[in-house]
C-alpha positions as YAML, in Angstrom:
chain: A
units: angstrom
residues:
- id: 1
  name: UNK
  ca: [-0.32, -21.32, 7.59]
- id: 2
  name: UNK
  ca: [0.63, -20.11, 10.93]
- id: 3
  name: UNK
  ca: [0.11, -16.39, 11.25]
- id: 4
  name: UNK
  ca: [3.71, -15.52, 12.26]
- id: 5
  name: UNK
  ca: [4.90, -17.70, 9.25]
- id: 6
  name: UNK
  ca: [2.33, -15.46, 7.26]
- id: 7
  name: UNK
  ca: [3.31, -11.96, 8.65]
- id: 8
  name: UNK
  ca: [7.27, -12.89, 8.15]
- id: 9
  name: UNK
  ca: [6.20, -14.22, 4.12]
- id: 10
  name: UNK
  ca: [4.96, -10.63, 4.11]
- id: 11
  name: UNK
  ca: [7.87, -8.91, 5.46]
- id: 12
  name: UNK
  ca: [10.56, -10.78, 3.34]
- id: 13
  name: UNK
  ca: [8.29, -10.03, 0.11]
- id: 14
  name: UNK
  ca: [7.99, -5.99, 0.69]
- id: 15
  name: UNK
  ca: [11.98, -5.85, 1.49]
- id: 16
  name: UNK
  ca: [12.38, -7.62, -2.07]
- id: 17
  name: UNK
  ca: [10.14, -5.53, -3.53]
- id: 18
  name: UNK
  ca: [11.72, -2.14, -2.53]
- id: 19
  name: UNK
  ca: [15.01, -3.19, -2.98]
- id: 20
  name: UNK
  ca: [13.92, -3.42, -6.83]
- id: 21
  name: UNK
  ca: [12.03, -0.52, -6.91]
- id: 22
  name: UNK
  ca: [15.09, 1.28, -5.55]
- id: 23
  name: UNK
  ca: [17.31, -0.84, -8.67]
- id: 24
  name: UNK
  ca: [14.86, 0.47, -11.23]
- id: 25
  name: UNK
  ca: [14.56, 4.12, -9.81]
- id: 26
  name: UNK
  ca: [18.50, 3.91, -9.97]
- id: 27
  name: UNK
  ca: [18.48, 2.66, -13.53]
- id: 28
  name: UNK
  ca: [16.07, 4.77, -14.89]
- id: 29
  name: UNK
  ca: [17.19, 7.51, -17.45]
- id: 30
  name: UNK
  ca: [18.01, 10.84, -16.11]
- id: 31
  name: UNK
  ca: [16.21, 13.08, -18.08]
- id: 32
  name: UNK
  ca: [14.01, 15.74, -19.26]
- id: 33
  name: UNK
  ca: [11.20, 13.38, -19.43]
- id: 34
  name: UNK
  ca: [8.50, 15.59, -17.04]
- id: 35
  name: UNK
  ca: [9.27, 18.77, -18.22]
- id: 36
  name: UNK
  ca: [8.88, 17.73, -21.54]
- id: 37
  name: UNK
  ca: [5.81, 15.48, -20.37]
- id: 38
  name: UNK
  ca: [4.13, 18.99, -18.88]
- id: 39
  name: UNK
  ca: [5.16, 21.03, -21.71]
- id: 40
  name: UNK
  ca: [3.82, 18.78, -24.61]
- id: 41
  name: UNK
  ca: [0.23, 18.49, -22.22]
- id: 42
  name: UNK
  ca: [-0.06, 22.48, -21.67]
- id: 43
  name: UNK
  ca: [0.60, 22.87, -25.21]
- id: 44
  name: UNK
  ca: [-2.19, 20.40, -25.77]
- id: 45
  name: UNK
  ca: [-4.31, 22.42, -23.01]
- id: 46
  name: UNK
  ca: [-3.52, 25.39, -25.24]
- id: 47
  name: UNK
  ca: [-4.49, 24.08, -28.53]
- id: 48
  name: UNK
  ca: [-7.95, 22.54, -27.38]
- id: 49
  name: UNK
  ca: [-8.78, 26.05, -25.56]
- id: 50
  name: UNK
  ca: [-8.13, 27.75, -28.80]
- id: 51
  name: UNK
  ca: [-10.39, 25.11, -30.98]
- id: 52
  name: UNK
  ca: [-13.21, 25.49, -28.19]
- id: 53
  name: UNK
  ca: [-13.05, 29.34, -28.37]
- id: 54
  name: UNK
  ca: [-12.83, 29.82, -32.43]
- id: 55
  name: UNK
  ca: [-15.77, 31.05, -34.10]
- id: 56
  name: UNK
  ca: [-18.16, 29.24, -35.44]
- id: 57
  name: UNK
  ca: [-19.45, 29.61, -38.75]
- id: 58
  name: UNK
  ca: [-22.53, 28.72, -40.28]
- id: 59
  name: UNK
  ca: [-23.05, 26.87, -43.40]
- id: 60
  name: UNK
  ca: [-25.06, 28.75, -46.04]
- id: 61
  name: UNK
  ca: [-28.00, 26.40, -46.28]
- id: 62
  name: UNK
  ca: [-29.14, 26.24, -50.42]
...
């Protein structure tokens, strides 16, 4: 394939593919999805923090 035939193969093929990107950005829901995304993973950060500082207690060995 000629290289000029190549390069314009290119060009056509990244102007299709942010023209959908754009559609689906568009389309997407508008939402709470991030802050609800960053609040459910501190919480998470929060929970492991408390399970790796809680006491440890020993078993009575019998």
């Amino acid at each position: 394939m000629h290289s000029e035939t190549h390069l314009a193969l290119h060009h056509i093929r990244d102007t299709e593919l942010r023209a959908q990107a754009e559609a689906y950005r568009l389309a997407a829901p508008v939402g709470h999805s991030r802050a609800l995304r960053a609040r459910l993973g501190w919480t998470l950060v929060e929970f492991g923090l408390r399970l790796a500082d809680a006491p440890r207690t020993a078993v009575a060995a019998s």
